[in-house]
C-alpha positions in Angstrom: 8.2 -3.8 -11.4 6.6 -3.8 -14.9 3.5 -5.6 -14.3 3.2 -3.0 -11.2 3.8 -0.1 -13.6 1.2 -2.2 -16.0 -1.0 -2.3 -13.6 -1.6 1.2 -12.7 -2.0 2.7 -15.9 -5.4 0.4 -16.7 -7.3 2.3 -19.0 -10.8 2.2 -16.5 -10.1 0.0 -13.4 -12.9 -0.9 -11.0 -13.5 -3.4 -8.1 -17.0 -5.4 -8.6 -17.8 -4.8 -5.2 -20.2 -6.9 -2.3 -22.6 -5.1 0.7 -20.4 -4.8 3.9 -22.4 -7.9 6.2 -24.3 -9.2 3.5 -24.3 -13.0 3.3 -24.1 -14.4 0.6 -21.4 -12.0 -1.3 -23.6 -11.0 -4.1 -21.3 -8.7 -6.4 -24.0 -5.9 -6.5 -21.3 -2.5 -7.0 -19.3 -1.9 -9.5 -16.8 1.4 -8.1 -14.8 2.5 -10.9 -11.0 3.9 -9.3 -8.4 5.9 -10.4 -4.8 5.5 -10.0 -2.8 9.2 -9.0 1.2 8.4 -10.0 3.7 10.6 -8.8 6.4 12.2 -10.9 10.0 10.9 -10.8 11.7 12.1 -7.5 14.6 14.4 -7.5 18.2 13.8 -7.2 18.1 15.3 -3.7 15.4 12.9 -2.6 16.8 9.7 -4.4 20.1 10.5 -2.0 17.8 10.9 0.9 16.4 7.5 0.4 19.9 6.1 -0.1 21.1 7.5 2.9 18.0 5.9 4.8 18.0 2.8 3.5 21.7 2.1 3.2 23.1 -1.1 0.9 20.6 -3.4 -1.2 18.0 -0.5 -1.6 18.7 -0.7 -5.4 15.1 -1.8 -6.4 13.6 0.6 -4.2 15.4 3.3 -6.4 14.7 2.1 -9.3 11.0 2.7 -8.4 11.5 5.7 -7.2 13.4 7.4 -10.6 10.3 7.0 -12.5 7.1 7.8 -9.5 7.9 9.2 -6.4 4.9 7.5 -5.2 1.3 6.8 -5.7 -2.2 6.6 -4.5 -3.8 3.5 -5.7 -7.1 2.8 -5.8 -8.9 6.0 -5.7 -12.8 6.3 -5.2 -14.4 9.2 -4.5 -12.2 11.6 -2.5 -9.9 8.8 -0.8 -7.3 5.7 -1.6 -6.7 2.6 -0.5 -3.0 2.3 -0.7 -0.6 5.1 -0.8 3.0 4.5 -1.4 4.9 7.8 0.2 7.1 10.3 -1.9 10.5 10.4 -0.5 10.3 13.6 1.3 7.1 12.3 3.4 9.1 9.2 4.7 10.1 10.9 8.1 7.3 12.1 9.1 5.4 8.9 8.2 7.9 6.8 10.3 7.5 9.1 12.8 3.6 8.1 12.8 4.8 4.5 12.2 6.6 4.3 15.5 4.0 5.8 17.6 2.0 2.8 16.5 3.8 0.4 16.8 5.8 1.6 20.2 4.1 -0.6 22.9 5.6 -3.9 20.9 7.8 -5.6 22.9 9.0 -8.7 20.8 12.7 -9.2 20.0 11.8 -10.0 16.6 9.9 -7.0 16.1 13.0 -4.8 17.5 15.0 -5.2 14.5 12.3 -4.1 12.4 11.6 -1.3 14.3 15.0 0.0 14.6 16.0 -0.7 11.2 12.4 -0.6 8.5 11.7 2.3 6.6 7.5 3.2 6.7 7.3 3.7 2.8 3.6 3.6 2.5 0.6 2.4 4.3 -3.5 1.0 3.6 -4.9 4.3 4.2 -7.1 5.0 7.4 -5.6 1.9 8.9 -2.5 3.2 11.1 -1.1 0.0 9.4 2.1 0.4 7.6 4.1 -1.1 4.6 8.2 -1.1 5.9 11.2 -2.0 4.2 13.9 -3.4 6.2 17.3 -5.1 5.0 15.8 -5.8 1.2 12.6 -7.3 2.4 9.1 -5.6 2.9 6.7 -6.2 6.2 3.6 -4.9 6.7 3.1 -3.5 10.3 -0.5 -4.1 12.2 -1.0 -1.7 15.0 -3.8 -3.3 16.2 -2.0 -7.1 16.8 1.4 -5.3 17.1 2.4 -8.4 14.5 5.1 -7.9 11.4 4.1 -10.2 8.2 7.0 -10.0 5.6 4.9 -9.9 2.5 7.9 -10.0 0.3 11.4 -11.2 -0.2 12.1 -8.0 -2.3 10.8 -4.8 -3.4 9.7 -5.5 -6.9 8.0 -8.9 -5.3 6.0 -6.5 -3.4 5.1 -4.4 -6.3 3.9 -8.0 -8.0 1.2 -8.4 -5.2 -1.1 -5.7 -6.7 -0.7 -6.5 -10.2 -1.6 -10.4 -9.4 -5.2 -10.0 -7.4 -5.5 -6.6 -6.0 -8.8 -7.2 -4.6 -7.8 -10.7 -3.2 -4.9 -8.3 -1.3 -6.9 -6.0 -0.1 -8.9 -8.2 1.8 -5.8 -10.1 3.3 -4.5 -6.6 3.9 -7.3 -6.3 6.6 -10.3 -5.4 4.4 -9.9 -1.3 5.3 -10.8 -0.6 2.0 -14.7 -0.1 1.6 -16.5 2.4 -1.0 -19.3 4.5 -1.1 -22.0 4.8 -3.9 -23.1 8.1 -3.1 -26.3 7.5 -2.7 -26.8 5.1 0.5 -24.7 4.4 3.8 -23.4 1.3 2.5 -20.2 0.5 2.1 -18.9 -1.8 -0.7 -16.1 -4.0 -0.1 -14.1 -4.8 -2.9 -14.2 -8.8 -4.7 -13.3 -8.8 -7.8 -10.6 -6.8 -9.9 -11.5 -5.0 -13.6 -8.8 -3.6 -15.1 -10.9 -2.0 -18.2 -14.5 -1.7 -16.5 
């Protein structure tokens, strides 16, 4: 969890950023992000996630005692990632299931009836769930689960290693504006101190 918690607090972070459709990728954007961390959650909601999640939870606590969420990667009005606080999660899984409710996989089942929605790649309908230690992330749009992690704090790892690198694999949802065009700038390259 401490290269996550690294990671976030980057003095200036930015993504050197490419055209959407342009061939060659020529980094042409640079769109400097902030990072909005949650305070601690309360011992009310650090029960509530117990009682959801149940046994082996222990690193998604851990988390949760120093941010009850985040929004990462935050450009101009909107994130890329958001990580949920606490007392969001039923509603959000709520959401979550009307996604994903037409699957019809026996693999999928188990995730469904037992994952926790605990955050999401904004303005995707696509989901980040926790189920029995291990983190998935749900695609509405194949109706696939791809366990991204063995464990929580493996998870957390992803972003600190190549953010823009998982962004892309993520689905490439996350584009940018400059303000001053239509375009829209998809992310390439990571600067933690732009």
């Amino acid at each position: 969890m401490n290269d996550f918690l690294e990671h976030v607090s980057s003095p200036n972070p930015a993504f050197h950023c490419y055209r959407a459709g342009e061939q060659p990728e020529t980094l042409q954007y640079t769109a400097s992000v902030q990072n909005e961390i949650h305070p601690p959650a309360s011992d009310a909601d650090l029960q509530d996630l117990m009682n959801m999640l149940g046994e082996g939870c222990g690193q998604l606590k851990a988390f949760y005692c120093i941010h009850n969420g985040c929004r990462l990667y935050c450009h101009n009005g909107s994130s890329s990632i958001e990580l949920f606080r606490i007392e969001e999660w039923e509603a959000k899984n709520q959401e979550w299931i009307s996604w994903i409710r037409w699957i019809d996989d026996p693999a999928a089942r188990e995730i469904q009836k037992f994952g926790i929605a605990f955050g999401e790649v904004c303005m995707s309908g696509n989901f980040f769930v926790w189920c029995k230690g291990k983190v998935y992330y749900s695609d509405a749009e194949t109706g696939q689960f791809t366990q991204l992690a063995n464990d929580f704090n493996g998870f957390l790892s992803l972003f600190a290693k190549d953010p823009a690198k998982l962004l892309s694999q993520l689905g490439c949802y996350t584009r940018f504006t400059d303000g001053e065009t239509n375009n829209q700038w998809i992310p390439k390259v990571y600067l933690g101190d732009a």
